[in-house]
C-alpha positions as CSV (number, residue, x, y, z in Angstrom):
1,X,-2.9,-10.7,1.3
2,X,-4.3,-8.0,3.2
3,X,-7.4,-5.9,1.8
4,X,-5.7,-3.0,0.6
5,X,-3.3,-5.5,-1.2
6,X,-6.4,-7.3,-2.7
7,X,-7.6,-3.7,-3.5
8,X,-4.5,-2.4,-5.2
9,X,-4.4,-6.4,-7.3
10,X,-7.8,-5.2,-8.7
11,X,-6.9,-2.0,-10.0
12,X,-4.1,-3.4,-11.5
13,X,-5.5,-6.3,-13.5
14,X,-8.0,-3.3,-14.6
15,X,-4.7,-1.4,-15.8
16,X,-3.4,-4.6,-17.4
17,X,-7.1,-5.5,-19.2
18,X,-6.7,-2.2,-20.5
19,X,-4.0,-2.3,-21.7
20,X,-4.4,-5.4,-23.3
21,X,-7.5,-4.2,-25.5
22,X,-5.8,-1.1,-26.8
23,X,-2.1,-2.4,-27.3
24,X,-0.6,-5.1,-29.3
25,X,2.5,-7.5,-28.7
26,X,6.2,-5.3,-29.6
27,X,4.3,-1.8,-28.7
28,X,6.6,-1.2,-25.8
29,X,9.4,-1.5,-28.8
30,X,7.6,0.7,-31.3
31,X,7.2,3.2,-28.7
32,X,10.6,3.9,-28.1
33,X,10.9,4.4,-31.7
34,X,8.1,6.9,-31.5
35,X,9.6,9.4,-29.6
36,X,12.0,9.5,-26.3
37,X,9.4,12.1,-24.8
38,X,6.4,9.7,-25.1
39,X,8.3,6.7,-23.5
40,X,10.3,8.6,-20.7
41,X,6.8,9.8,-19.6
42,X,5.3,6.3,-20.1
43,X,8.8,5.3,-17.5
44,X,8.3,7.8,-15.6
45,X,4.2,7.2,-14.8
46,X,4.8,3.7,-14.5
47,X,8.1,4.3,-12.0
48,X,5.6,6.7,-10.0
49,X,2.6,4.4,-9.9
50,X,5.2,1.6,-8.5
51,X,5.8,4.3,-5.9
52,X,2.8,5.3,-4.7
53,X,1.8,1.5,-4.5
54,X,4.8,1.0,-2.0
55,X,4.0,4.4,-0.1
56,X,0.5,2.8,0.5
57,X,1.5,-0.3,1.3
58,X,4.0,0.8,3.7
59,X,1.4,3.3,5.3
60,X,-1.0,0.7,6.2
61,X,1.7,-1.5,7.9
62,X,1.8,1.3,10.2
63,X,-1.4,2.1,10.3
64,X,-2.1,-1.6,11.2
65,X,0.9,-1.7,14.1
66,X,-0.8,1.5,15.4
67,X,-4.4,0.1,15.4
68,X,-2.8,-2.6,17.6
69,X,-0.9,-0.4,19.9
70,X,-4.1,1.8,20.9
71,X,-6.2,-1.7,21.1
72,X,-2.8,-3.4,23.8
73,X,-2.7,-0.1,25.6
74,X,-6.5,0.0,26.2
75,X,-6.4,-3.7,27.4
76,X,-3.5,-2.7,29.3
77,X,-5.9,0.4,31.0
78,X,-8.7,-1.9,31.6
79,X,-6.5,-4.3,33.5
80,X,-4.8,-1.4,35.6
81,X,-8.3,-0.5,36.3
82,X,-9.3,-3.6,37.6
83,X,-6.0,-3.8,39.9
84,X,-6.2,-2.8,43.4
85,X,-5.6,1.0,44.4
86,X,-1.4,2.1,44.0
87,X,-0.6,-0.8,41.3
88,X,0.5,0.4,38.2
89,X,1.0,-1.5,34.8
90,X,3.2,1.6,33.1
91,X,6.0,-1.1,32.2
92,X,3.3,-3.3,30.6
């Protein structure tokens, strides 16, 4: 599990703690009979929250595969450096 994973865990079992003090078992069911307004916007924060969790997730994939690409192309510059004058690593 990666940081940001471990990061995103915690502030979910916050949400879920939450929850868990100010709702009760069957809510989800009473909601729906409380309005279709109340529970579409209760869908549709929960289906955007799922989202953005995936967006992050994904981002830091390629942040990670890009921190890794600068780091292999500067060890690929310090080895062309070190070569001896007209060698050139640009396939490496």
């Amino acid at each position: 599990m990666t940081t940001l994973e471990r990061a995103l865990q915690s502030d979910l079992d916050r949400l879920v703690d939450r929850l868990a003090a100010v709702t009760r078992e069957g809510m989800s069911l009473e909601c729906a009979e409380c309005g279709p307004t109340l529970r579409a916007r209760l869908e549709s924060a929960e289906a955007r929250l799922s989202a953005i969790r995936l967006d992050l997730l994904r981002g830091f994939g390629d942040w990670y595969r890009a921190l890794e690409e600068c780091g292999d192309l500067w060890a690929t510059a310090a080895l062309a450096a070190d070569q001896p004058s007209g060698s050139d690593l640009r396939a490496a």
